[in-house]
Structures are given as C-alpha cells and as structure tokens.
VORODREN-481169 format. One record per residue (C-alpha): residue number from 0; residue in one letter; x, y, z. Coordinates in nm, 2 decimals, padded with zeros to 4 digits. Layout:
BEGIN
R;pos;code;x;y;z
R;NUM;a;X;Y;Z
...
//
This chain:
BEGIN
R;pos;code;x;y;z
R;0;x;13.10;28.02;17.04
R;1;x;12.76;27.82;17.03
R;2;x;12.58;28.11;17.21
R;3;x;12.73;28.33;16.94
R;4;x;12.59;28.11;16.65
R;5;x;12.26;28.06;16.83
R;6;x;12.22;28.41;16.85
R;7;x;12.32;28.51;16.52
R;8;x;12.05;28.28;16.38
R;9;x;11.84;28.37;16.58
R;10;x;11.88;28.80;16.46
R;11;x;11.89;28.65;16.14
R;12;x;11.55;28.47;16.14
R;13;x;11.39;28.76;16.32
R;14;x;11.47;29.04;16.15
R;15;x;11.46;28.87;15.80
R;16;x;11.05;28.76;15.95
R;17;x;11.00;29.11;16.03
R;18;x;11.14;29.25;15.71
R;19;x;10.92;28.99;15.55
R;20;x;10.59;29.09;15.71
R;21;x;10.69;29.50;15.68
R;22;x;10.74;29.41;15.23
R;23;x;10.36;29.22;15.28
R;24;x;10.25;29.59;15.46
R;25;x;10.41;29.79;15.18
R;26;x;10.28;29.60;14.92
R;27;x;09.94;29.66;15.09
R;28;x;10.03;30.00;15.09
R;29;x;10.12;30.08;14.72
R;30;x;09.82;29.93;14.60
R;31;x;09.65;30.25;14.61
R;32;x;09.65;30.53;14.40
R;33;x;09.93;30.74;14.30
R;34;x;09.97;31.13;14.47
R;35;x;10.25;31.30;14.45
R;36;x;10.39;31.44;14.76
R;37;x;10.74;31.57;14.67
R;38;x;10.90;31.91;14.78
R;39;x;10.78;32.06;15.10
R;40;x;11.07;31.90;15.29
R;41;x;11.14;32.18;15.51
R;42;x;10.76;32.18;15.65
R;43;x;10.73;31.80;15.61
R;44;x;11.03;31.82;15.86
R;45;x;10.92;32.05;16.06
R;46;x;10.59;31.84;16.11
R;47;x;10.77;31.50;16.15
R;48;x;10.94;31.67;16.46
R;49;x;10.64;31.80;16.65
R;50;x;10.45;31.54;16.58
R;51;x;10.57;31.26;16.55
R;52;x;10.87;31.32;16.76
R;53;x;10.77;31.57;16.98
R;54;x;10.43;31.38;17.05
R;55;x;10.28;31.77;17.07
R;56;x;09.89;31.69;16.95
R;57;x;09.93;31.44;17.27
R;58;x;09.93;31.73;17.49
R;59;x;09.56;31.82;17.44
R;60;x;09.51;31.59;17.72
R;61;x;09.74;31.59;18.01
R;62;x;09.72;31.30;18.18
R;63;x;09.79;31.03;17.91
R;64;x;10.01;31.27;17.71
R;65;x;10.26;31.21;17.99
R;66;x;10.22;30.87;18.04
R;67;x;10.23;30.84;17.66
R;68;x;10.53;31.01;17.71
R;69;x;10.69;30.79;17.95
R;70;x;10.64;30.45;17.76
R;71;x;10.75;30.66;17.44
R;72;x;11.06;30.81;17.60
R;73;x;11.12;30.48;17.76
R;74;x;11.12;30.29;17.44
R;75;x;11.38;30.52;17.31
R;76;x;11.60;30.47;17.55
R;77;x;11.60;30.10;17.64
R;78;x;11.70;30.07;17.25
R;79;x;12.05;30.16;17.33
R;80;x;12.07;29.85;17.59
R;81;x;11.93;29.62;17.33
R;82;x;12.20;29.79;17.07
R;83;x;12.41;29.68;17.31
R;84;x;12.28;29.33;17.40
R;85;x;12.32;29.26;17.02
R;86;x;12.67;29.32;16.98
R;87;x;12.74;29.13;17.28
R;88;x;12.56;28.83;17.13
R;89;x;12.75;28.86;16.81
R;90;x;13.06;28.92;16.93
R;91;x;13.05;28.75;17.29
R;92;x;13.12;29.02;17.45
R;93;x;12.99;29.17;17.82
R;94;x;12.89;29.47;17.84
R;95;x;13.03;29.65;17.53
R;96;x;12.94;29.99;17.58
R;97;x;13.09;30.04;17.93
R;98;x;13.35;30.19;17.81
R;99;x;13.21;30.52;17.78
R;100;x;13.22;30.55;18.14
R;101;x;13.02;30.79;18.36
R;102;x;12.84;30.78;18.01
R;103;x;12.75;30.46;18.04
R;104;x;12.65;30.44;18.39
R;105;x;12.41;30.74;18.33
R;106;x;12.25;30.59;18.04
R;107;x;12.21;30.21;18.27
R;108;x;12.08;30.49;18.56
R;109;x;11.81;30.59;18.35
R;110;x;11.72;30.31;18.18
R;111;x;11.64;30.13;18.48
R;112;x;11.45;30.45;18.62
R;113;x;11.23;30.49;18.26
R;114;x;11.15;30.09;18.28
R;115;x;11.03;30.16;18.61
R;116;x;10.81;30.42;18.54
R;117;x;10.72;30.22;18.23
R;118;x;10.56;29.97;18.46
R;119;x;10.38;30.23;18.68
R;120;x;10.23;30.42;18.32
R;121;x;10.14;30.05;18.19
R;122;x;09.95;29.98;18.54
R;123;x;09.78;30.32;18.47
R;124;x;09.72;30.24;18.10
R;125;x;09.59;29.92;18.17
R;126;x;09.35;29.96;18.51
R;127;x;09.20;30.26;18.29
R;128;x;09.15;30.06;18.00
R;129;x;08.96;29.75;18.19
R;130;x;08.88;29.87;18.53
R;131;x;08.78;30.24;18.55
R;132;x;08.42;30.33;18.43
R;133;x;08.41;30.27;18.09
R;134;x;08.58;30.59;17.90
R;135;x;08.41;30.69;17.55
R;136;x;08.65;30.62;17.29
R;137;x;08.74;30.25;17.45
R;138;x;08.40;30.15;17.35
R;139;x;08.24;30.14;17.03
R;140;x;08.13;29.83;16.80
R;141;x;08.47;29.88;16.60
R;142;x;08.67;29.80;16.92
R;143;x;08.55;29.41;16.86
R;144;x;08.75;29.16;17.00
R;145;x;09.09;29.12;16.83
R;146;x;09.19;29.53;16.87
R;147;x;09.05;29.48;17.26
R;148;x;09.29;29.20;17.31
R;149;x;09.56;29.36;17.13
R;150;x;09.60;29.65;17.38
R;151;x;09.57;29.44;17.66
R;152;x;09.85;29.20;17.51
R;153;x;10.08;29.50;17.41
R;154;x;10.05;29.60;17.76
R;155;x;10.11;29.23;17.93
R;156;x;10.46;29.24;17.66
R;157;x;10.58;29.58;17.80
R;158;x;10.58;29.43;18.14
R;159;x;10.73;29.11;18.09
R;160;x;11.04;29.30;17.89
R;161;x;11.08;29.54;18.17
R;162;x;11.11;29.27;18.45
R;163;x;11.32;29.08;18.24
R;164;x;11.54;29.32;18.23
R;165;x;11.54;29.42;18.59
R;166;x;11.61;29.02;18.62
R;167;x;11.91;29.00;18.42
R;168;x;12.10;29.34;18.54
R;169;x;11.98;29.21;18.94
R;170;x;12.14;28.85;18.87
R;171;x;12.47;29.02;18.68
R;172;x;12.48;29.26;19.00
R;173;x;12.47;28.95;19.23
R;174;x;12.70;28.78;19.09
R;175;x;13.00;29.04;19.03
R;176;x;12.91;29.06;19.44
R;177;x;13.01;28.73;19.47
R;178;x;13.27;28.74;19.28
R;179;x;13.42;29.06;19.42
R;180;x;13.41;29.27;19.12
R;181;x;13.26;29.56;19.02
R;182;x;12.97;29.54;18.76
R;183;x;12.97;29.83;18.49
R;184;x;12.72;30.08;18.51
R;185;x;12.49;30.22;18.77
R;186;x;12.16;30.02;18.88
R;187;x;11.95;30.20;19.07
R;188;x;11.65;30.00;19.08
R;189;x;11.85;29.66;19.02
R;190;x;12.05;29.73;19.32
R;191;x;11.76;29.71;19.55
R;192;x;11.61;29.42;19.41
R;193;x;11.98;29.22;19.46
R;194;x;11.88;29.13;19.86
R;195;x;11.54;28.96;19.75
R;196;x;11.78;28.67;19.52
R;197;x;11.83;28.40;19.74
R;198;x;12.22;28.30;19.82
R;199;x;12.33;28.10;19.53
R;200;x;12.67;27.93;19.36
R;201;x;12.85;28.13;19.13
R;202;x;12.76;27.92;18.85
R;203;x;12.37;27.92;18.94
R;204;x;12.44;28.27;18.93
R;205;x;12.55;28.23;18.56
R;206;x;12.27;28.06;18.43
R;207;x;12.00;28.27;18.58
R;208;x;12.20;28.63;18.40
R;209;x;12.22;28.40;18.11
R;210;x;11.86;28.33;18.15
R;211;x;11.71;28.71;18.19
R;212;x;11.93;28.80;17.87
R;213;x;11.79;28.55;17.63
R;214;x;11.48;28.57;17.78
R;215;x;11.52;28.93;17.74
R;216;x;11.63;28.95;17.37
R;217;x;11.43;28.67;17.27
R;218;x;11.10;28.87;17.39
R;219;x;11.23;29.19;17.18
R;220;x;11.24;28.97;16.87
R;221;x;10.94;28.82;16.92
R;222;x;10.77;29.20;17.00
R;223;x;10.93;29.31;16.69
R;224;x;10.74;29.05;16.50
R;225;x;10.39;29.07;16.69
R;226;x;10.42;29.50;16.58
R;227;x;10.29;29.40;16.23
R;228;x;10.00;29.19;16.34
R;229;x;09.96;29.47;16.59
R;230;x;09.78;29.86;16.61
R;231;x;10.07;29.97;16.79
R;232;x;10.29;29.95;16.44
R;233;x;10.24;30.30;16.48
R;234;x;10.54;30.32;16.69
R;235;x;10.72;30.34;16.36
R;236;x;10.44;30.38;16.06
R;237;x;10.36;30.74;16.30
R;238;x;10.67;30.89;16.13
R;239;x;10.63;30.79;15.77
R;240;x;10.26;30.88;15.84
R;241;x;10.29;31.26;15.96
R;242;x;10.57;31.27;15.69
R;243;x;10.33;31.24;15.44
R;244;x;10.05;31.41;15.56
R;245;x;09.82;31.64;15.40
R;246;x;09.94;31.95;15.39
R;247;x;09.70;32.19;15.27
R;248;x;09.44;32.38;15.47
R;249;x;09.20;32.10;15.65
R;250;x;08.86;32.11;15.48
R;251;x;09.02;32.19;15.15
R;252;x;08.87;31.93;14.94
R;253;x;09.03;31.81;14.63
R;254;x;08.91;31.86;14.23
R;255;x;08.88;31.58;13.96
R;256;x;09.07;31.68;13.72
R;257;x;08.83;31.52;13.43
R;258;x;08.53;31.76;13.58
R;259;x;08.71;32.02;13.61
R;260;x;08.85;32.03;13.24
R;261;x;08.47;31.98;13.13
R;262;x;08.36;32.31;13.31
R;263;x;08.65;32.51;13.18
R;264;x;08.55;32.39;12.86
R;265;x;08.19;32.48;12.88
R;266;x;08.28;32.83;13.04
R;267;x;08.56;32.89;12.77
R;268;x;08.52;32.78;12.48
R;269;x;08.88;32.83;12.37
R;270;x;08.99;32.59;12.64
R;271;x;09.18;32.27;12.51
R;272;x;09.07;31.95;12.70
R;273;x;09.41;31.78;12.76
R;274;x;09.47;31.48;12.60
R;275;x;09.38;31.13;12.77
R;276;x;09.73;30.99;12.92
R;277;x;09.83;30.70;12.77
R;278;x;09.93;30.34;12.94
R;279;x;10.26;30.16;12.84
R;280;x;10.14;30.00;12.48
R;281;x;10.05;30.34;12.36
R;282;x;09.67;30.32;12.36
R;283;x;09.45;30.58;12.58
R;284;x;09.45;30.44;12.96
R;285;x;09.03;30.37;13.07
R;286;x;08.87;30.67;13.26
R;287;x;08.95;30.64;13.64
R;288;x;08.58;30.63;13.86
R;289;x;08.52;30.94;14.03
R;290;x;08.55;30.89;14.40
R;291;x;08.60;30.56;14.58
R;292;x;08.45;30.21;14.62
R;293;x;08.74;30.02;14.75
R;294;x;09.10;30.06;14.87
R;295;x;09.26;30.06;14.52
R;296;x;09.10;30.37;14.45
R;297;x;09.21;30.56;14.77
R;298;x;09.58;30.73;14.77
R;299;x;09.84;30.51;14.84
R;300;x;09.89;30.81;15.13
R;301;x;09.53;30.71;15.32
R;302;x;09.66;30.31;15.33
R;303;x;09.98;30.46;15.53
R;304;x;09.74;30.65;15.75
R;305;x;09.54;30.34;15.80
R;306;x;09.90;30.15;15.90
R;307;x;09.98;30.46;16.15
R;308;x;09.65;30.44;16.34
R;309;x;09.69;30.35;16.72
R;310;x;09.30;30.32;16.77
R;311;x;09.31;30.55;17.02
R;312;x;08.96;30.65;16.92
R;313;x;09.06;31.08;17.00
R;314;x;08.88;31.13;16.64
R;315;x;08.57;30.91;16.73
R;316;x;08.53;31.15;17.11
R;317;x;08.50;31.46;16.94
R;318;x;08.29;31.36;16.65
R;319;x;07.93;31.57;16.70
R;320;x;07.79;31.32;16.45
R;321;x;07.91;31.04;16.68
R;322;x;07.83;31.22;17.01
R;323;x;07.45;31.24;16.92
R;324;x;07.45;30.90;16.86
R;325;x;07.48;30.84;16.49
R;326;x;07.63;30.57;16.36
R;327;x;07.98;30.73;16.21
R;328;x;08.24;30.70;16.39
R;329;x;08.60;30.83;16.20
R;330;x;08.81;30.57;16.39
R;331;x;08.63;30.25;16.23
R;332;x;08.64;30.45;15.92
R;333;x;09.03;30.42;15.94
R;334;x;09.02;30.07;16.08
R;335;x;08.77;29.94;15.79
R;336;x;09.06;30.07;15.53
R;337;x;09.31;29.87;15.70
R;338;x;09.10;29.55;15.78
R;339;x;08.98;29.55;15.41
R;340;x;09.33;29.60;15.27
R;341;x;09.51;29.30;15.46
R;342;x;09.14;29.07;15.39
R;343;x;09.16;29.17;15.01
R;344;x;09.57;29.14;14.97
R;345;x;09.78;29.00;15.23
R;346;x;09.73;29.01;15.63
R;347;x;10.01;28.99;15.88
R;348;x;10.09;28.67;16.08
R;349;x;09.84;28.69;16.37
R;350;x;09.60;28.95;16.24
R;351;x;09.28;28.82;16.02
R;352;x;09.07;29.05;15.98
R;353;x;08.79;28.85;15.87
R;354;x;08.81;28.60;16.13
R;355;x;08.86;28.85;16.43
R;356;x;08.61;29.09;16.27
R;357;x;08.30;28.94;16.18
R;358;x;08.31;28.62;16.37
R;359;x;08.37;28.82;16.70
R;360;x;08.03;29.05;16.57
R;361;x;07.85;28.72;16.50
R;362;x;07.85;28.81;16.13
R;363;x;07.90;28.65;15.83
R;364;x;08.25;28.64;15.69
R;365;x;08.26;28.89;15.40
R;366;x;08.25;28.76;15.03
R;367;x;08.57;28.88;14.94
R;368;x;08.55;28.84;14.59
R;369;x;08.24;29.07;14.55
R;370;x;08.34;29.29;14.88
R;371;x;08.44;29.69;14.86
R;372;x;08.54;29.85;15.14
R;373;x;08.23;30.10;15.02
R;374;x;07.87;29.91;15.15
R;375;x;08.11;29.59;15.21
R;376;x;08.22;29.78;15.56
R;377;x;08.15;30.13;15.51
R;378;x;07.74;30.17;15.50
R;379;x;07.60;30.53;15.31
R;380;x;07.44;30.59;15.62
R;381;x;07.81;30.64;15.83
R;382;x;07.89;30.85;15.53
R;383;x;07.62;31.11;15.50
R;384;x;07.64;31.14;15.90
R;385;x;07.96;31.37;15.87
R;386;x;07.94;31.68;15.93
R;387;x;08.28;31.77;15.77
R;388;x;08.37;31.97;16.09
R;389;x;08.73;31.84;16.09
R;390;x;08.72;31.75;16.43
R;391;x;08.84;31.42;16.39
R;392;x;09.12;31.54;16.18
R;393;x;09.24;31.82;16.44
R;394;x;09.23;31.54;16.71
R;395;x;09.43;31.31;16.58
R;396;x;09.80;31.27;16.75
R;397;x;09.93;31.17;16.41
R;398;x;09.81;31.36;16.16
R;399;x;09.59;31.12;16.01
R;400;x;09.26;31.24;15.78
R;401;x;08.96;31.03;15.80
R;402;x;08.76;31.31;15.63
R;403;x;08.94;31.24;15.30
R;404;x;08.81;30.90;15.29
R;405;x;08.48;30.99;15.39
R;406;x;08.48;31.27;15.11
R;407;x;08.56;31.05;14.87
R;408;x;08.31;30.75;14.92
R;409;x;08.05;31.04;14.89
R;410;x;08.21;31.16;14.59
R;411;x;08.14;30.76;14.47
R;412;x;07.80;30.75;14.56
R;413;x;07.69;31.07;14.42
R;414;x;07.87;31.05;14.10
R;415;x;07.88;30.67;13.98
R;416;x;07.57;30.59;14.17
R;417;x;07.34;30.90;14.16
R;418;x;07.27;30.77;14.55
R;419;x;07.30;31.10;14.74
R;420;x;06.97;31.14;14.98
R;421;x;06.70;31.24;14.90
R;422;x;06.73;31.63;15.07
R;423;x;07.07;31.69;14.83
R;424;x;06.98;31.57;14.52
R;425;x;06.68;31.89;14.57
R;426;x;06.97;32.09;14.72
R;427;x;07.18;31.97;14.33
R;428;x;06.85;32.06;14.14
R;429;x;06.81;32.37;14.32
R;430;x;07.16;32.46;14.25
R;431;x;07.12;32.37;13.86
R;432;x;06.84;32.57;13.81
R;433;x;06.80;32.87;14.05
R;434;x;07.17;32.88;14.08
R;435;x;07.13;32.87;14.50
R;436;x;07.06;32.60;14.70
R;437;x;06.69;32.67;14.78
R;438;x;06.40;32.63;14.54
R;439;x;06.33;33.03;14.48
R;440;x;06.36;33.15;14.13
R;441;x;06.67;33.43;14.10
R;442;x;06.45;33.69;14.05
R;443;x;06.25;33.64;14.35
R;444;x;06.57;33.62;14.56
R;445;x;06.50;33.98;14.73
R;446;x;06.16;33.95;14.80
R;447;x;06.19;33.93;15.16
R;448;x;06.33;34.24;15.16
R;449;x;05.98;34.43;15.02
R;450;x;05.86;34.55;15.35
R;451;x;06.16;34.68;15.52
R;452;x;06.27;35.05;15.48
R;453;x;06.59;35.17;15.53
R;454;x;06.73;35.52;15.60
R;455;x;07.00;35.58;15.34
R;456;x;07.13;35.95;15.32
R;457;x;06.88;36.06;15.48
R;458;x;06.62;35.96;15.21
R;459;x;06.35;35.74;15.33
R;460;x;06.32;35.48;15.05
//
C-alpha cells in the first residue's frame, strides 16, 4: 500500500511537471502571429502518416534511417511495458497485461529484442557522433556546447533505461526460478543474462526486481521531464509539426495583403481598399510591420517548427550557400527562433539559452530588452546568402521551412529598413524604371538582336 501511494505521487508530480513545462512551450508558441491552417485534413493526414509516422524523408539516407528507425520503433513499443508498469504501480499489481497470453509473451519477445538493438543503434549513433571523422552537419558554430551535450546525454539516458529494464525482467526471471514458478511472458534476451546473477535469497531477489522497476519508472519520469529542456522534443512536437506544415508548392512565397490592395488600387481604379480591421474597443488596429524582426512577428506555425527541430543539421549539408563557405546555415536559422523565444518569454527547466549560448561562444549575454531575433542573432549577411533553392526545405525529415523565416527577415530589411545590398536596390531601380532588372531602356531591349539574320519563309530579312 505504501509502494502504491509512493508511486501515485510520484505519476502525479511528474506528469503534472511535464504538463507544466509543455503550457510554458505553448505559450511560447502562440506568441506568434495568427495563420490559419484549417481544412486540408485529408492531405494534412496523409502527410502526418508518411512523415511523421512513417519516418519516409529519413530514407534519403540509409544507414541512419534504419537506425533512426530502430530507436523510433523501439520507443513505440517499450511504451506498452511502461503502460503496464503504471497500472501495476497503481493498482499493485504484477504483471497486468499477461493475460493476453501468447500476446503478451510476443509483445515481452520483442521488447526485449528492440531494446537490444536499441543499444547496438545508440553505440552506432554515439561512436559516429564523437569518434568517427568529423561528419559535416555535426559541426558548425551553432552546435555550441549545450545542443553537443544534449545528444550525448539523450544517448547516455536510452542506455541506462534499456539495461534497467533488462535488470528488472533478469531479477523477476531469477527469482520465479527459485521459487518454482513460471514468470509471464517470453525473455529472450533476459533469459540469458539470468546465469551471470549471482545465487541469492529469495528476498534479495525481491529487492533487487523491486530495484530495476523503480529504477526503471523513475528514469522514464525523469526522461519525460528532461524532453522539454531537450532537441529531442521532437519525438512528439514532429507530429503537430508535419501536421501543420506548409502546404503549398515550396518556393511559393506569400503576399502582404496591405501591398497588394495598394497595387490593385493603382492598376484599377475601381478597386475598393478594404477597410482597416478593427481591435476589441472598436477603433482601427495599428498597421502590422512588413516582414519580421523578432519572433512575435513570425507565424505562430514557424515557433512549432522551431519546437519540432531535432538539429540534425540535413538542411545545413545540402545548403550551396553553406557548402561554399558562407556564413548561413538554415539549421541555426531554426535554432536562433527557438533560443530567442524561450530567452525572451519562458525557457524550460535545464535549457537557457543565454547562458549555454553565448557564454559557451565567449560572447556577451544578449541585452534582452533591446534584442530581436533579426541582427540580435540573425546577422543580414546569413540572410542575403540564400539562394532560395529549397534545399534545406526538401531535406528536412520533418517538414520544417527555414526558408520562410529567412524570406521574411528579408522582407524586414528591405521594406522597414530600405537595407537591401547594394546590387538589389539597382536591380529595384532597374525594375521601377526600365520595367526589367537590368539598366537598358525598353526600347533598346532588342538591340542585340541588329546583326543577326534569320531565314523566315524563305525571305532573308
């Protein structure tokens, strides 16, 4: 009864901490601008499932798609033993679900064989990551020291769940030996670990299965609350994420409204401006900037995308601005949104950005009441490096768009600051007075074309 109490607290406290941190996130979330992303459920769906789901963008490259996979499937799956954990610790039972028989003992039988190979893919993951000649995208002066840490911790997590599990089924296995029972369930991998427990009492027996399952649960609760704090939230902000994703054509770039009424109105005159909308007390609502400067002016869409990112740095490889050694690199575009988010409103437990950003860079911390995202992290000359190939947007596993964001700083800069470079503001005069981009007057356009002769119906002209 005092296990069960214990326990229940102890749910209680973790999931009412997580739930606490997740409301910080979404408040984070909704401080951006409204967009409306209604209908479209069926291809919203669709999406969700090979995305998100069916990991399919992983599968551009082979080798850590499937060991993606493995850790992903594996996740899944070892869910239904901590469902099962729970109940037991709520109810004081043993072993709860066993009663679904040959069911049961093919879902232990593969839970034990996906934790294994979850140790295997996390030893892959992890000599890649710090051993292995330095791969691209795990470098790169966004990767500073907290996200560095943070994969190498998620990594050191997974394994310590996964032998705390094998420790908990081996010392239950052990001691229904003992006792002359048979355990529930089928242990493949437990059941050859049983020979390397030394002989021990019954009750020793006890304490250590007691042991491995708190130790166990108690390590999934305390996972559950590092996830916030963590990049690999995206193990549940993916879905949300590739739910809401853009779904137009990529490189389709987005009007303001305002300009666009203007032009109608100086192409037609019989066009009607619509009327300003209006805020709560009736009066007209101020002229939103054109563009963005800082997260409040991005959609509340791009802050979800920033939450979903797994700083895998797939967008970063394949960006030919990056690749020829510019400074731009799409994933610390996405990072910079998040970081300045949580260091303007509220940060998770563990994660500062300000501490773990600029300190680590031996940088001043940020003034954050006169900081924008725009210039504050993101400098004009990232910006203007893009080539708007969409590369970075095809690449990424989860659908997110760091073009958008980069579009719309331009946007900023061009139209509240005049501060385009020099070579388009001729390209914008050009355009405003020859009607083309280059500096030839309209009637001069075909000049080039004086000396040539062509054959047409057999006239020579």
């Amino acid at each position: 009864m005092v296990q069960t109490v214990i326990f229940a607290l102890l749910l209680l406290a973790a999931f009412g901490l997580f739930a606490w941190q997740v409301r910080k996130i979404r408040a984070n979330i909704l401080v951006g601008r409204d967009r409306d992303v209604s209908g479209n459920a069926a291809e919203r769906l669709r999406k969700t499932f090979l995305v998100a789901f069916g990991q399919s963008k992983m599968f551009k490259r082979t080798t850590p798609a499937l060991l993606h996979l493995v850790v992903y499937v594996g996740f899944l799956v070892i869910n239904i033993e901590v469902l099962e954990i729970v109940i037991d610790g709520l109810f004081g039972t043993h072993r709860v679900l066993s009663f679904l028989g040959p069911v049961y003992d093919g879902l232990m039988a593969t839970n034990e064989i996906l934790a294994a190979l979850v140790l295997v893919a996390v030893a892959a993951f992890w000599w890649r990551r710090n051993h292995q000649p330095p791969v691209r995208r795990f470098t790169g002066p966004e990767l500073r020291m907290w996200p560095r840490l943070d994969a190498n911790i998620i990594l050191y997590i997974e394994v310590v769940l996964m032998f705390a599990l094998f420790f908990m089924n081996t010392a239950d296995l052990k001691l229904h030996e003992i006792e002359g029972k048979e355990l529930a369930g089928t242990f493949p991998v437990s059941n050859l670990l049983v020979g390397l427990l030394p002989a021990a009492s019954v009750g020793t027996l006890e304490v250590l299965e007691r042991a491995g399952w708190w130790f166990h649960i108690t390590g999934i609760f305390l996972f559950l609350n590092y996830l916030p704090s963590s990049k690999h939230f995206h193990i549940i902000m993916a879905f949300p994420g590739v739910w809401y994703s853009r779904l137009v054509p990529q490189g389709q770039f987005s009007n303001v409204e305002s300009i666009t009424n203007e032009v109608k109105a100086m192409m037609d005159p019989s066009f009607v401006v619509p009327a300003p909308a209006l805020g709560p007390d009736g009066a007209a609502l101020p002229p939103q900037s054109f563009g963005v400067k800082d997260v409040e002016d991005l959609p509340w869409t791009n802050l979800l995308a920033a939450y979903s990112c797994t700083e895998c740095g797939r967008c970063t490889s394949v960006c030919p601005a990056n690749l020829t050694g510019k400074l731009l690199s799409p994933r610390k575009i996405i990072m910079d949104t998040r970081d300045r988010v949580e260091e303007k409103y509220h940060s998770p437990l563990i994660f500062q950005p300000n501490v773990y950003g600029a300190e680590a860079r031996h940088e001043p911390i940020t003034d954050l009441a006169n900081a924008t995202l725009l210039r504050g992290k993101v400098t004009p000359e990232e910006l203007w490096a893009c080539t708007t190939c969409n590369a970075c947007v095809e690449s990424c596993p989860v659908n997110i768009n760091p073009l958008e964001s980069i579009i719309e700083m331009r946007r900023f800069l061009v139209l509240e600051e005049s501060a385009a470079p020099a070579s388009l503001n001729a390209m914008f005069s050009n355009i405003e007075n020859n009607g083309a981009p280059w500096a030839f007057s309209p009637s001069d356009r075909f000049n080039w074309a004086d000396d040539l002769y062509v054959a047409e119906k057999g006239v020579l002209v």
